[in-house]
LOVEXLUM-777185 format. One record per residue (C-alpha): residue in one letter; residue number from 1; x, y, z. Coordinates in steps of 0.2 Angstrom, whole numbers, always signed. Example, Ala and Ser with C-alpha at 12.3 -4.5 7.8 and 13.67 -1.06 7.14 Angstrom:
REM LOVEXLUM-777185
<lumse A	vexmi 1	u +62	v -22	w +39>;
<lumse S	vexmi 2	u +68	v -5	w +36>;
REM end
This chain:
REM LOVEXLUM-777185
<lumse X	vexmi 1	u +280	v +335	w -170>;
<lumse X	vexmi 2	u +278	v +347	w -184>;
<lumse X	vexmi 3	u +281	v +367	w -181>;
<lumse X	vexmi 4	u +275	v +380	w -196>;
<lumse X	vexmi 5	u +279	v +396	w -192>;
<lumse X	vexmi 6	u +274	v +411	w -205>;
<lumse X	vexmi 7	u +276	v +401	w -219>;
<lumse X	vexmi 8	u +273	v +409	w -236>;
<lumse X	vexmi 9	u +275	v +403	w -253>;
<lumse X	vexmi 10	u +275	v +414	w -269>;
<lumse X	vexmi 11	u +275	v +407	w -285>;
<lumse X	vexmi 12	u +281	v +417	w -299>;
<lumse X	vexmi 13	u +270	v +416	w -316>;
<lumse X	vexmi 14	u +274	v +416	w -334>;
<lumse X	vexmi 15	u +265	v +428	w -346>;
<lumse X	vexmi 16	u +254	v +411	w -352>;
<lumse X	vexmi 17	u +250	v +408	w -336>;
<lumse X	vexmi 18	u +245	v +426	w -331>;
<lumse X	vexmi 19	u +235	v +426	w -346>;
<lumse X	vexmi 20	u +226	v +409	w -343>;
<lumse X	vexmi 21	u +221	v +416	w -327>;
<lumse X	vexmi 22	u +218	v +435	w -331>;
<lumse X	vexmi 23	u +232	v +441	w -319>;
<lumse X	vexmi 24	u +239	v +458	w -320>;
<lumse X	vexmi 25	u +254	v +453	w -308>;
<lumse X	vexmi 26	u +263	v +439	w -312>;
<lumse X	vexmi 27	u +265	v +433	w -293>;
<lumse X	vexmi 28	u +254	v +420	w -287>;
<lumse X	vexmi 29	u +253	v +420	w -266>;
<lumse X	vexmi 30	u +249	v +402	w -264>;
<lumse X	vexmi 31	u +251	v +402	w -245>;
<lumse X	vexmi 32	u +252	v +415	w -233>;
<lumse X	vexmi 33	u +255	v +418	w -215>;
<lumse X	vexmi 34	u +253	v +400	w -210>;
<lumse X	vexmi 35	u +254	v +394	w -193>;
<lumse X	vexmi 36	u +251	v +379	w -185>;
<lumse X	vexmi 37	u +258	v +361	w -175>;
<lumse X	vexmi 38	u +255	v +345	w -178>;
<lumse X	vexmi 39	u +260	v +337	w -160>;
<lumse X	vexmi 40	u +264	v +318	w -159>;
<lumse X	vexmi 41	u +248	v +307	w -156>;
<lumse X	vexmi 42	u +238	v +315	w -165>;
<lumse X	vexmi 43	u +229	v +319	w -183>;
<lumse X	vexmi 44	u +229	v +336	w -192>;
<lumse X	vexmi 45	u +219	v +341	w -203>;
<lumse X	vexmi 46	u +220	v +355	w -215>;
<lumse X	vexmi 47	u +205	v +357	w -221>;
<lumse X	vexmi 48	u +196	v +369	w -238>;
<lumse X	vexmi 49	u +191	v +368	w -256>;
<lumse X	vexmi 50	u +204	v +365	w -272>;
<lumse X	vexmi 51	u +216	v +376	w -273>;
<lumse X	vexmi 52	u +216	v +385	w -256>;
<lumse X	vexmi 53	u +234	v +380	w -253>;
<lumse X	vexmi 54	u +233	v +363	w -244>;
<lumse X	vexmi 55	u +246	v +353	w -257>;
<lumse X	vexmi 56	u +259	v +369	w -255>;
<lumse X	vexmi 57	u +260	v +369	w -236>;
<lumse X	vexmi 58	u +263	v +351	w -236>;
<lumse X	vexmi 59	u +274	v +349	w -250>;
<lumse X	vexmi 60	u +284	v +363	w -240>;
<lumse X	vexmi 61	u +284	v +352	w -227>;
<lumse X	vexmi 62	u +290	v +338	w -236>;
<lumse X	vexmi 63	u +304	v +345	w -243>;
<lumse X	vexmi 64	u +299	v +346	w -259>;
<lumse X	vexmi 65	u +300	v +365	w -262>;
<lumse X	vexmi 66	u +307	v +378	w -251>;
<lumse X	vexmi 67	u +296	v +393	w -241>;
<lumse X	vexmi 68	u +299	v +410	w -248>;
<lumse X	vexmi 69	u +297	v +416	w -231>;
<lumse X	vexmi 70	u +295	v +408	w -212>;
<lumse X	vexmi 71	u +301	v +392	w -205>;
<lumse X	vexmi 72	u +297	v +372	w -204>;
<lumse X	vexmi 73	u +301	v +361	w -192>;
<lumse X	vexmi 74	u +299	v +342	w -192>;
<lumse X	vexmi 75	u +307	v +330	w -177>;
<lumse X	vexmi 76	u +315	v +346	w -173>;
<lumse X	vexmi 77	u +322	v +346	w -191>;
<lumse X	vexmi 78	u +322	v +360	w -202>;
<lumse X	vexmi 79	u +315	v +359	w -220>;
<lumse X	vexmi 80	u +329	v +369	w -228>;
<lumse X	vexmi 81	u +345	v +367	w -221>;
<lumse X	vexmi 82	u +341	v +347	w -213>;
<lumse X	vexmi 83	u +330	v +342	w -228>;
<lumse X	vexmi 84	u +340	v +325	w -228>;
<lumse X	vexmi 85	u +333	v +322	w -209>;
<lumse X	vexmi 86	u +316	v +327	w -213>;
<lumse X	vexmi 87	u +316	v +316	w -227>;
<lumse X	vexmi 88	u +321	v +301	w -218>;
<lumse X	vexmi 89	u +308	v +304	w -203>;
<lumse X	vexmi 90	u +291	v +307	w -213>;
<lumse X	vexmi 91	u +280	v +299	w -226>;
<lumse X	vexmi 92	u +272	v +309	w -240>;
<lumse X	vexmi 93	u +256	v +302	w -250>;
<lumse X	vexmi 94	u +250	v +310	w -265>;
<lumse X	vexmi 95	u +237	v +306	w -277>;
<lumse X	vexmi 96	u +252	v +310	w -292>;
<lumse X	vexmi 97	u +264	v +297	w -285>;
<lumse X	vexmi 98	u +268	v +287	w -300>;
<lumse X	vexmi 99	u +275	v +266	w -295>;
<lumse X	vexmi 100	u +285	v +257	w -311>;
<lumse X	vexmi 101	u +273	v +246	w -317>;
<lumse X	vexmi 102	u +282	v +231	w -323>;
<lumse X	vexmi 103	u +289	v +230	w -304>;
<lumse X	vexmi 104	u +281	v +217	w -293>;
<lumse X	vexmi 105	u +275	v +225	w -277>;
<lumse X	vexmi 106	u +287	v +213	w -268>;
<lumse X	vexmi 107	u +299	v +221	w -278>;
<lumse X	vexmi 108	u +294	v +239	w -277>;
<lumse X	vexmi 109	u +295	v +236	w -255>;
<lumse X	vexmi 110	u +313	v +231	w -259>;
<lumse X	vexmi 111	u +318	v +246	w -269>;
<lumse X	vexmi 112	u +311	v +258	w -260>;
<lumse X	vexmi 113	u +316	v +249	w -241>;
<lumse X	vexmi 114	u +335	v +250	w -246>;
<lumse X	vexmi 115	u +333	v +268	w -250>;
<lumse X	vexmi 116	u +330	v +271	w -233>;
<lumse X	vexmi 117	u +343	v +258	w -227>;
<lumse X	vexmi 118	u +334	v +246	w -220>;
<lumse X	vexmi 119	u +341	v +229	w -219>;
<lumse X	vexmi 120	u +336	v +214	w -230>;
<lumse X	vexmi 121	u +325	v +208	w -213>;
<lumse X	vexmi 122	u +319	v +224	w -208>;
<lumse X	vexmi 123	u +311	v +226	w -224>;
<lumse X	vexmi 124	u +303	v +208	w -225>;
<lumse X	vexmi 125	u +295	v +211	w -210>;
<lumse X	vexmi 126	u +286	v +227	w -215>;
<lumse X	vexmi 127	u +283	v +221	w -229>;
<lumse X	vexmi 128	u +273	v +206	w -222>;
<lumse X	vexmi 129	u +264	v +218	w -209>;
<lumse X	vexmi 130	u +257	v +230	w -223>;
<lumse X	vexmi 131	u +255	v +218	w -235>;
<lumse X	vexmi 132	u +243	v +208	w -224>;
<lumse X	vexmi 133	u +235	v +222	w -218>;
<lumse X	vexmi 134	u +230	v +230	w -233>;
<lumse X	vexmi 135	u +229	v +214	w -242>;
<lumse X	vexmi 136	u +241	v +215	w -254>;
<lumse X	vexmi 137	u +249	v +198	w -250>;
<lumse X	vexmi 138	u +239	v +191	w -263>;
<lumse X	vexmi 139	u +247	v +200	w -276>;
<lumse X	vexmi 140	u +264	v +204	w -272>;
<lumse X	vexmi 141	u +273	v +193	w -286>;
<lumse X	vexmi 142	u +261	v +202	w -300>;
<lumse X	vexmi 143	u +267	v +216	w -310>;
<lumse X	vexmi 144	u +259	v +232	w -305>;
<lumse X	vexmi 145	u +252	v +235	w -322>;
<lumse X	vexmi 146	u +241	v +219	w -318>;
<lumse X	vexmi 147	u +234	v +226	w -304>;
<lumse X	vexmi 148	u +215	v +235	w -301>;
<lumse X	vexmi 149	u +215	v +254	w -297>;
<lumse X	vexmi 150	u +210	v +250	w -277>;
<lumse X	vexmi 151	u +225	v +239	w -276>;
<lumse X	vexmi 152	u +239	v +251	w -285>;
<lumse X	vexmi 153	u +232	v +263	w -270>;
<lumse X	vexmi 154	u +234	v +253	w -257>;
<lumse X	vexmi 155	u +251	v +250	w -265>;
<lumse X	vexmi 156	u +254	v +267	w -264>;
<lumse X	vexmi 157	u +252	v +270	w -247>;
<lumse X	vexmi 158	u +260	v +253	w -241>;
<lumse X	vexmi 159	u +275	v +259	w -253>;
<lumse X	vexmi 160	u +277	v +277	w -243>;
<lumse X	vexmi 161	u +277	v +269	w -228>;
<lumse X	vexmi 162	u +288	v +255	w -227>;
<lumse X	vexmi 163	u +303	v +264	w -216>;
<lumse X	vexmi 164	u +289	v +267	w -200>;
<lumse X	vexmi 165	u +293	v +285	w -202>;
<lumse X	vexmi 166	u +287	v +295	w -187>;
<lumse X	vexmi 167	u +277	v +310	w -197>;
<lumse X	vexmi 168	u +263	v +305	w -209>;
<lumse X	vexmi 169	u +260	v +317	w -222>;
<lumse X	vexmi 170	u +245	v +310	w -235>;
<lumse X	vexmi 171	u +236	v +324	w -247>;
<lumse X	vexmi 172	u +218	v +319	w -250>;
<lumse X	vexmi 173	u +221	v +300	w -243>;
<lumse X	vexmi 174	u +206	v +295	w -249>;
<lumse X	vexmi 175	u +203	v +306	w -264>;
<lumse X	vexmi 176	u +196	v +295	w -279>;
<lumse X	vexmi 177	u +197	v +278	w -267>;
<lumse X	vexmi 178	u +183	v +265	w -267>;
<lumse X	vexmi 179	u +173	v +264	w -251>;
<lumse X	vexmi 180	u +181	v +247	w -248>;
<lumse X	vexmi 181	u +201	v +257	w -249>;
<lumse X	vexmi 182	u +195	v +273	w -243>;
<lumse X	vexmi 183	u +191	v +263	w -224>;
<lumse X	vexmi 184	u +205	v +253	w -225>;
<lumse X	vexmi 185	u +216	v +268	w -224>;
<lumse X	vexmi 186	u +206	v +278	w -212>;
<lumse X	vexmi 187	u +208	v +263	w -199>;
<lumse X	vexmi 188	u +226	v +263	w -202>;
<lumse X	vexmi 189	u +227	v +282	w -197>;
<lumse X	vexmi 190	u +220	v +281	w -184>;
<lumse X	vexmi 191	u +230	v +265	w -179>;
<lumse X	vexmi 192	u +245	v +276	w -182>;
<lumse X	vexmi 193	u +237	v +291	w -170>;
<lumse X	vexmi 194	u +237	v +277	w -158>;
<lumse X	vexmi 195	u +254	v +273	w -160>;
<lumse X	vexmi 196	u +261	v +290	w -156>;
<lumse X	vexmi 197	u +264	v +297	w -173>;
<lumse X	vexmi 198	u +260	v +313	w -179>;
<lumse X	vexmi 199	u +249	v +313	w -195>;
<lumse X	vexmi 200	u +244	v +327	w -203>;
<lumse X	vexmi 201	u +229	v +325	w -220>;
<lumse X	vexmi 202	u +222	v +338	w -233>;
<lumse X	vexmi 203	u +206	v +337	w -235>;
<lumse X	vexmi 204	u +189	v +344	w -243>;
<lumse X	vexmi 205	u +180	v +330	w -235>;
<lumse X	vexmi 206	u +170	v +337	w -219>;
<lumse X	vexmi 207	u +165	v +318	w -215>;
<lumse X	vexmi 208	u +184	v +312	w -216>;
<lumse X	vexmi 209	u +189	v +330	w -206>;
<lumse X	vexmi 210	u +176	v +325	w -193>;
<lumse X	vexmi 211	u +180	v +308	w -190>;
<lumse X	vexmi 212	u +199	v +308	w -191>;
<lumse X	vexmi 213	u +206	v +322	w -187>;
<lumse X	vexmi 214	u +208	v +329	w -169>;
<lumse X	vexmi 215	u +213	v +347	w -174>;
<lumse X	vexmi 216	u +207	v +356	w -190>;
<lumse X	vexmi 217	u +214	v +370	w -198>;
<lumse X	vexmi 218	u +202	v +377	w -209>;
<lumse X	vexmi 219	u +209	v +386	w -224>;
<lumse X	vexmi 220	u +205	v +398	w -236>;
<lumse X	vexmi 221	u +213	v +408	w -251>;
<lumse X	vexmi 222	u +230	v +404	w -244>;
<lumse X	vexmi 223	u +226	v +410	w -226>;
<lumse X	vexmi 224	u +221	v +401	w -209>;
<lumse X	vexmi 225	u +204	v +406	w -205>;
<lumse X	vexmi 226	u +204	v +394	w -188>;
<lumse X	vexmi 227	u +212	v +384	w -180>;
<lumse X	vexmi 228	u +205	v +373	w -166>;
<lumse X	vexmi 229	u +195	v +357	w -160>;
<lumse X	vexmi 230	u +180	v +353	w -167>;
<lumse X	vexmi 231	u +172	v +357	w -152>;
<lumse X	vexmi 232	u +180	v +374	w -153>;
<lumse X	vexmi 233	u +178	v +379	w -171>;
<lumse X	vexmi 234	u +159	v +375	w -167>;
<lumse X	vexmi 235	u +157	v +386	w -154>;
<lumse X	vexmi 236	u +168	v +400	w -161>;
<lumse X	vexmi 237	u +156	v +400	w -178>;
<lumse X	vexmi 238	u +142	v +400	w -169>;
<lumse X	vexmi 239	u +135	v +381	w -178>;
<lumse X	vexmi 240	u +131	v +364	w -173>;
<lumse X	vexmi 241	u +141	v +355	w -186>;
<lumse X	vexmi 242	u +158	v +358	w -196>;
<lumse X	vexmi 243	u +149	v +358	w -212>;
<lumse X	vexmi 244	u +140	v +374	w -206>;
<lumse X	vexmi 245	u +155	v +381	w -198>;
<lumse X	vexmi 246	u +165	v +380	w -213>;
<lumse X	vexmi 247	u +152	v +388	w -225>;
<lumse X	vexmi 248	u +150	v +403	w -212>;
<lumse X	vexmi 249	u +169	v +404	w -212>;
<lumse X	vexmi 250	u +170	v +404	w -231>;
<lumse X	vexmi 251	u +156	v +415	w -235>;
<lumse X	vexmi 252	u +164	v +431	w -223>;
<lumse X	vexmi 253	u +181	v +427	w -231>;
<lumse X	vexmi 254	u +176	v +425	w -249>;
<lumse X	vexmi 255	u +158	v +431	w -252>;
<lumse X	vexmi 256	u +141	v +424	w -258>;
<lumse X	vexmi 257	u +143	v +404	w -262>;
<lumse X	vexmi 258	u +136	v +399	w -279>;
REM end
């Protein structure tokens, strides 16, 4: 399970980057007052346009920067002080991982198996599950420069979870992805739901929100709006579908859409 209590991020701004933006105070609130679980079993999504704060609430999650305010908990684990325990425990995919393109994907499941610890056998047979599944099997003796876009993805995603980590953190999963890639991975979610992992996904896709996710938080300027079911955030917006729902939600928080 994940537990996000009153987290708040605040980035500080250079003077180029005040001026890039016209900003007359050089501190950027990228996420406030957030609050929310992610219980095992389960997809949650966080859902709202670029730049509303998604990718900082789950990179806090993931350990990659630290809260300015509030607490994080995964597997019981927090962020800050048990970052090592988090670390071992989820799985983060983000459009800007980068794999070594002269290593093999056979390779690269390897590496990235004995930085969990994993034995030898262990990682094999992963690798052989994932590989299959996703149909990199073909391919694992290539260099990953060699390799299409769709299948470096895939790669991506076998690569992050290769340990069977309990939490599954993936930013946009299927940002960019060709219509082949993107259903391959949504399957897999869903097969991971099944499994009793907790997964949560960013999205700005209401389609993937709908179909996926069993909670949705929707999220706005760095704030929660709503939090619920489909069903719920239907009925509490007053609209038949969460396209609607969202666009109500947005124009009260933000004003007229262009």
């Amino acid at each position: 399970m994940v537990d996000v209590k009153g987290l708040k991020k605040v980035y500080k701004l250079s003077k180029k980057q005040m001026a890039k933006d016209n900003r007359k105070t050089n501190k950027l609130v990228a996420a406030n007052d957030i609050d929310f679980e992610a219980k095992d079993g389960e997809i949650f999504g966080l859902l709202g346009p670029n730049g509303a704060g998604k990718t900082t609430i789950l990179r806090c999650i993931s350990t990659l920067i630290k809260p300015t305010e509030g607490s994080v908990k995964v597997a019981q684990y927090d962020v800050v002080n048990d970052s090592f325990e988090v670390r071992k425990r989820i799985a983060f995919l983000t459009n800007e991982l980068k794999l070594d393109e002269n290593f093999t994907p056979k390779y690269t499941m390897e590496y990235f198996g004995k930085l969990y610890g994993m034995s030898k056998e262990d990682i094999n047979k992963r690798r052989e599950e994932l590989f299959a599944y996703f149909g990199v099997d073909s391919y694992q003796d290539m260099k990953i420069a060699e390799l299409s876009q769709g299948m470096k993805q895939k790669l991506s995603i076998v690569v992050s979870l290769v340990h069977n980590p309990e939490v599954i953190i993936f930013d946009e999963p299927t940002n960019g992805l060709d219509v082949i890639t993107a259903k391959a991975v949504t399957d897999y979610l869903e097969k991971l739901r099944q499994l009793g992992k907790t997964i949560i996904i960013s999205t700005h896709i209401m389609s993937v929100a709908e179909r996926l996710c069993d909670r949705i938080a929707i999220i706005l300027n760095g704030e929660i709006c709503i939090n619920g079911t489909l069903k719920e955030i239907k009925e509490s917006t007053n609209t038949g579908n969460l396209e609607d729902a969202f666009f109500k939600l947005y124009q009260d928080k933000v004003g007229a859409i262009i």
